[in-house]
C-alpha positions as CSV (number, residue, x, y, z in Angstrom):
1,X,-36.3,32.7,-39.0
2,X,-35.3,31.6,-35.4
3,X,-32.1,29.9,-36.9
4,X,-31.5,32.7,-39.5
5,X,-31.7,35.5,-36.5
6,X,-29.3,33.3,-34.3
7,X,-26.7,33.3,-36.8
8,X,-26.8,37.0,-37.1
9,X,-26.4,37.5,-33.9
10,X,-23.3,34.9,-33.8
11,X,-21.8,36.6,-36.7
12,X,-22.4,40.5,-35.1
13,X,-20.8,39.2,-31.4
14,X,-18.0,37.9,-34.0
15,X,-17.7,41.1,-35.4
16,X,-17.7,43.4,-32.3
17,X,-15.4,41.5,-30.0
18,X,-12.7,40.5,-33.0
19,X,-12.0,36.7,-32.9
20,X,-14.1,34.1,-30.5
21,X,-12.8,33.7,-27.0
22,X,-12.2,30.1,-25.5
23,X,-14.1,29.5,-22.3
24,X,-11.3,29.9,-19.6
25,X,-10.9,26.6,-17.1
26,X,-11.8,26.9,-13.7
27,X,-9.3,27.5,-11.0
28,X,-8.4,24.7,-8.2
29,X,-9.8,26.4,-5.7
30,X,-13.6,26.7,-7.8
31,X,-13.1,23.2,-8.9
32,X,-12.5,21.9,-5.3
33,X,-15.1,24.4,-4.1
34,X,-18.0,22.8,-6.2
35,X,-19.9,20.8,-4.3
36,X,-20.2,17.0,-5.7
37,X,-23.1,15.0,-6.5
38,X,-23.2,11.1,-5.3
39,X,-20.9,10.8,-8.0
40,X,-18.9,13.6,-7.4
41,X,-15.6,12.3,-6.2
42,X,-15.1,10.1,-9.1
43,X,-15.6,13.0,-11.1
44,X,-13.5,15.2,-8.8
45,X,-10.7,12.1,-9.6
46,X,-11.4,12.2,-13.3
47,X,-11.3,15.9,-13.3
48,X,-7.5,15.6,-11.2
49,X,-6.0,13.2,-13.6
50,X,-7.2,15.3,-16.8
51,X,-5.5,18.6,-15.6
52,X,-2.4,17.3,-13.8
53,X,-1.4,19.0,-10.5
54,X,2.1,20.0,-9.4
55,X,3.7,22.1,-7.1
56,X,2.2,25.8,-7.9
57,X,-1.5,24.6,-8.2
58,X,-1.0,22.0,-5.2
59,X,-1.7,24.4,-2.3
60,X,-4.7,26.7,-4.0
61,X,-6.3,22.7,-4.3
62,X,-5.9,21.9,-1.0
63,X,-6.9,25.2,0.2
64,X,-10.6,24.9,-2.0
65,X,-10.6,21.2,-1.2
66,X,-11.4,22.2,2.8
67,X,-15.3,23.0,1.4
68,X,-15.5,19.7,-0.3
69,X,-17.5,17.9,2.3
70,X,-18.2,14.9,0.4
71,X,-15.2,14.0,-0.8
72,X,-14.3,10.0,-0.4
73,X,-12.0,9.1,-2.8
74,X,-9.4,11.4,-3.8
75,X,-6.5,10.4,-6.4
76,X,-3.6,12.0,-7.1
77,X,-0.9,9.5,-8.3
78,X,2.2,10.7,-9.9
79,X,1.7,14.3,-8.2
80,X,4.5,16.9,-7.4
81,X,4.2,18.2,-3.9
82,X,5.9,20.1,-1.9
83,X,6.4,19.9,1.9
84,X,4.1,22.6,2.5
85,X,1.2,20.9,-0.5
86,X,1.3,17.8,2.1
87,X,0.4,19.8,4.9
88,X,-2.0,21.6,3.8
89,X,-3.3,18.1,2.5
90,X,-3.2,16.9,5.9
91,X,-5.0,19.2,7.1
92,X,-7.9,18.3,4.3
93,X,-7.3,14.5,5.3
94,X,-8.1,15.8,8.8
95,X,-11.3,17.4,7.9
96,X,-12.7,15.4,5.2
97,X,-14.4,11.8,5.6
98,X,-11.9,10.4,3.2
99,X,-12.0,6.4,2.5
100,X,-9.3,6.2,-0.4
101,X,-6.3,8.3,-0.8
102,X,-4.1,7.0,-3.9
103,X,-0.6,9.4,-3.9
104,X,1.6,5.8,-5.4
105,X,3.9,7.0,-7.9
106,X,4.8,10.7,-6.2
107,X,8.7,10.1,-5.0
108,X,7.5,12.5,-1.9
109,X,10.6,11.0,0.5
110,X,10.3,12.5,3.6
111,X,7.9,15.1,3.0
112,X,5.0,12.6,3.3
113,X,5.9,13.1,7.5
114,X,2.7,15.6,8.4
115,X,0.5,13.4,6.1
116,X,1.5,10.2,8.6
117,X,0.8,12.8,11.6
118,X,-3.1,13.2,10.2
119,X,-3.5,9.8,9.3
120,X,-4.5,8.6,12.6
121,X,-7.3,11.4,12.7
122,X,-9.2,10.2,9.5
123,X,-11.4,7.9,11.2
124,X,-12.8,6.9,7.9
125,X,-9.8,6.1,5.6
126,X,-9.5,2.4,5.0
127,X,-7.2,2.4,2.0
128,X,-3.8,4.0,1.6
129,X,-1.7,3.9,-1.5
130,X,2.1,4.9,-0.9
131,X,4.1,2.6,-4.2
132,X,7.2,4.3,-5.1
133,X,7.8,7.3,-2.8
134,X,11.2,6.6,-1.8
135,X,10.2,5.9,1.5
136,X,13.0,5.0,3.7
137,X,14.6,5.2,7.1
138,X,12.8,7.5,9.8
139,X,10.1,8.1,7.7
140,X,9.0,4.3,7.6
141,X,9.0,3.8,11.8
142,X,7.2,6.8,11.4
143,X,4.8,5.5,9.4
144,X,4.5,2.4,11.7
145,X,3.8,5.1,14.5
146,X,0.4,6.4,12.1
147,X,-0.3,2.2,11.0
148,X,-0.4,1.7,14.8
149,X,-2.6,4.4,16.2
150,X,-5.0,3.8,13.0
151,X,-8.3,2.4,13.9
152,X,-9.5,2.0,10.2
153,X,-6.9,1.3,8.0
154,X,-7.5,-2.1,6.5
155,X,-5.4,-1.9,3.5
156,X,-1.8,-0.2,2.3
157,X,0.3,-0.3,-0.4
158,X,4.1,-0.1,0.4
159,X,5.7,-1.7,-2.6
160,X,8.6,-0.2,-4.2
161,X,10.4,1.6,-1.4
162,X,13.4,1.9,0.2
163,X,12.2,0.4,3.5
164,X,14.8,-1.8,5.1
165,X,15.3,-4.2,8.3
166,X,14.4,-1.3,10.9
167,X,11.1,-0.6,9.2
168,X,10.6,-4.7,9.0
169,X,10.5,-5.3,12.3
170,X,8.3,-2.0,13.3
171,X,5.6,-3.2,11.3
172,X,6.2,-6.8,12.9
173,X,5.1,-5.1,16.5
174,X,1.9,-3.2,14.9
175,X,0.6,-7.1,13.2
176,X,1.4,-7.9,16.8
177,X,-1.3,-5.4,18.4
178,X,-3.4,-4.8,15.6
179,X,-6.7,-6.8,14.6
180,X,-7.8,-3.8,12.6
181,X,-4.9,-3.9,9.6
182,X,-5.5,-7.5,7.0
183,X,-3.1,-6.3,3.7
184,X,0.1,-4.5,3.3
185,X,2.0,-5.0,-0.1
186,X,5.7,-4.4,0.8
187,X,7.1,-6.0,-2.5
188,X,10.4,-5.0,-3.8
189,X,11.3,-3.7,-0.4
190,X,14.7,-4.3,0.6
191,X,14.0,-6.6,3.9
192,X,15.7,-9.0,5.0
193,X,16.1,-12.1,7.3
194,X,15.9,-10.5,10.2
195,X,12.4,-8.8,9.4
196,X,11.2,-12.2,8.1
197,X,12.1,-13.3,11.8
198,X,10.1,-10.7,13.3
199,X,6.9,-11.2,10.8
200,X,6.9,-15.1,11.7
201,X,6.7,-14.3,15.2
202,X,3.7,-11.6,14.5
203,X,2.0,-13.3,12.7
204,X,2.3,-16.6,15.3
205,X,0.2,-14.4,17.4
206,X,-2.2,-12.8,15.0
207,X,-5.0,-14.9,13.1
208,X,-6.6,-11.6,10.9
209,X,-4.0,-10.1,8.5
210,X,-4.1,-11.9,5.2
211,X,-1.0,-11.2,3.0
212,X,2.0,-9.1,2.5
213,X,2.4,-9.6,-1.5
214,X,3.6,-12.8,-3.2
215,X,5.1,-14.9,-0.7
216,X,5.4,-17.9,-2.4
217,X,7.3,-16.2,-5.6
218,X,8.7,-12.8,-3.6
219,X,10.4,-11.8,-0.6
220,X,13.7,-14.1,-1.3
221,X,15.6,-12.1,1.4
222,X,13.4,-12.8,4.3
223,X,15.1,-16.1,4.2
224,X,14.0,-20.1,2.8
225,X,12.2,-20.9,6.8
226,X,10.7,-18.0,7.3
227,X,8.9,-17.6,4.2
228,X,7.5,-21.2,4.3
229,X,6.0,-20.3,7.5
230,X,4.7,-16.9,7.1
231,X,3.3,-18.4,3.9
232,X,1.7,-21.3,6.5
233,X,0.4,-18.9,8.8
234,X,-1.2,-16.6,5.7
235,X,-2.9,-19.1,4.7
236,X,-4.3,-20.7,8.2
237,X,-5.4,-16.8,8.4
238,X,-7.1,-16.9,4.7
239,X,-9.4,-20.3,6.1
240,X,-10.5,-18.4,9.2
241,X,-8.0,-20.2,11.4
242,X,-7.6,-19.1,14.7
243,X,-4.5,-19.0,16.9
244,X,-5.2,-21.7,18.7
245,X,-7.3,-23.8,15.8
246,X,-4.0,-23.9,13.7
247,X,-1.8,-27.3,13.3
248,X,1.1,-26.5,15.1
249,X,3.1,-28.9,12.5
250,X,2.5,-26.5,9.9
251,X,3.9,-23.3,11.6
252,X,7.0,-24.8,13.3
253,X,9.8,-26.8,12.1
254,X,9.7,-30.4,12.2
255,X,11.3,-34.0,10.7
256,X,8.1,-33.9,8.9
257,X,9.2,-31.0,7.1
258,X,11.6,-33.0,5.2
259,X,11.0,-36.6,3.4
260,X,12.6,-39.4,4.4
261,X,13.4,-42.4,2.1
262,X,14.8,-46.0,2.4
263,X,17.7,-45.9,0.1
264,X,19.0,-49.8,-1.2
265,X,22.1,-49.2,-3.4
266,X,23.4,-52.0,-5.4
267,X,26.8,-50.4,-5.7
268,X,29.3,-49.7,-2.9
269,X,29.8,-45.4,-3.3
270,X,31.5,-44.7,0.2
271,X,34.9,-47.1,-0.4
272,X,36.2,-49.0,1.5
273,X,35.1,-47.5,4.7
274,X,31.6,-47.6,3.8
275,X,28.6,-49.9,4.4
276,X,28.0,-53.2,2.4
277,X,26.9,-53.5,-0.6
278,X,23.1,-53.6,-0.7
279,X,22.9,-52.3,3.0
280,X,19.5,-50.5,3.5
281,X,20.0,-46.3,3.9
282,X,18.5,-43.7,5.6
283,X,18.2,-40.5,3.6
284,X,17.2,-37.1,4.4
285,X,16.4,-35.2,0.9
C-alpha cells in the first residue's frame, strides 16, 4: 500500500507541474560556502575539477571561498583567470591556512603578480605548483622576491616556463639565504651558463636544498662543469652532508677529475718530429 500510494503521488506531482524538473547545481559561492568535513578539501578539489572554472565563475568562487575556514588543499590546474580572479584569490590565500595550491597548467603570465604579493602571508603553504604559466621576465625576480620572504615553502614547481638567465641567478641568492626552501623543479627553463654559475656557488654555501629536477639527464645549458658539480653538491646535500663535512675534491675541479693513463705505442704517429718508437706517453683522456 505504502509503495502503491507513493507512486500516485509521483505520478499526480508529474501531472500538475508538466514534465520533472532536474535538481539545479549549486552556485560557487554555496559550494565554497559549505563548510567541509575532515575530508572536505579533497572533496572541495574533486568537486573543482568536475565543474571546471573559468573566468565568469572565478571571482563569485573566490568571493564564497573567504568562509571556507578549513580549506588546505585547493586545486585548480588548467583554470582561466583573470587579473582581477587572482586577486581576489590572494586575498583567500591570505586568509585561509592553505598547505597546497596546484594552479600548473593555467598560462596566467603576469597576472599571477598579486598572488606572489600574498604568498609571503600564508604562513602555512608548503607546496606551490606554477608548470606552464608562461612565466617570464619581471614576473620571475618577482617571484624570487615572495620565495625569499617565504618562511614555509619547502616545495615549487617551476618547469615549463619562460624563465631565463635574470631569473637563474635571483633564485641563486634566495638558496644562498634560505634553509627553509629543499625542491624547486625548473626543467625546460631556458637557463643558461651563467645561472649554472650562480647555482654552484649557492649551493657551495648551502647543505639543505635537495634537487632542481634531473641533473644528471637535464639542464644541458647550464654548462658540462657546472652541472657535474651542482649534481656533486645535490647529492652531498641528499647524505646529510654539511658544508664543512663535504670532500672538497668532489665540489671543485681537480687533475683527479680527469684519468690519466700511460700510453706505450708501438708505432711512430707524430713523424718525424715525434718521440721514438715505443717511448712511454702521458695521456689526459
Amino acid at each position: 500500500r505504502r509503495a502503491s500510494s507513493q507512486g500516485a503521488t509521483v505520478r499526480k506531482r508529474h501531472k500538475e507541474g508538466g514534465r520533472a524538473r532536474t535538481p539545479e547545481a549549486p552556485s560557487a559561492a554555496e559550494l565554497a560556502a559549505t563548510q567541509p568535513a575532515p575530508e572536505g578539501p579533497r572533496s572541495f578539489r574533486a568537486a573543482l575539477a568536475q565543474r571546471g572554472i573559468g573566468t565568469d565563475t572565478a571571482v563569485a568562487l573566490f568571493r564564497g571561498m573567504s568562509q571556507c575556514s578549513h580549506l588546505r588543499w585547493l586545486d585548480l590546474r588548467a583554470s582561466q583567470l583573470s587579473r582581477e580572479a587572482v586577486a581576489r584569490l590572494a586575498n583567500c590565500v591570505r586568509a585561509m591556512p592553505l598547505v597546497t595550491l596546484n594552479l600548473a597548467d593555467s598560462f596566467l603570465g603576469d597576472n599571477v603578480e598579486p598572488l606572489l604579493d600574498a604568498l609571503p602571508s600564508c604562513r602555512s603553504l608548503v607546496y606551490l605548483n606554477l608548470r606552464l604559466n608562461a612565466l617570464t621576465g619581471h614576473t620571475g625576480i618577482e617571484l624570487c622576491r615572495a620565495l625569499d620572504a617565504s618562511v614555509s615553502l619547502t616545495e615549487v614547481d617551476l618547469s615549463s616556463n619562460d624563465l631565463g638567465d635574470s631569473f637563474g641567478q635571483a633564485f641563486a641568492k634566495v638558496l644562498g639565504a634560505s634553509d627553509v626552501l629543499w625542491k624547486a623543479n625548473l626543467s625546460r627553463n631556458p637557463l643558461g651558463e651563467a645561472s649554472g654559475s650562480a647555482l654552484l656557488e649557492a649551493l657551495r654555501k648551502n647543505d639543505t636544498f635537495m634537487t632542481f629536477g634531473d641533473v644528471r639527464d637535464g639542464f644541458h645549458s647550464l654548462g658540462l662543469q657546472n652541472r657535474m658539480f651542482i649534481e656533486a653538491c645535490l647529492t652531498a646535500n641528499r647524505r646529510g652532508l654539511r658544508v664543512e663535512e663535504r670532500d672538497a675534491s668532489t665540489t671543485q675541479l681537480g687533475l683527479h677529475h680527469f684519468r690519466w693513463e700511460i700510453i706505450d705505442d708501438p708505432q711512430d704517429g707524430f713523424g718525424v718530429a715525434g718521440p721514438r718508437p715505443c717511448e712511454p706517453m702521458l695521456a689526459l683522456c
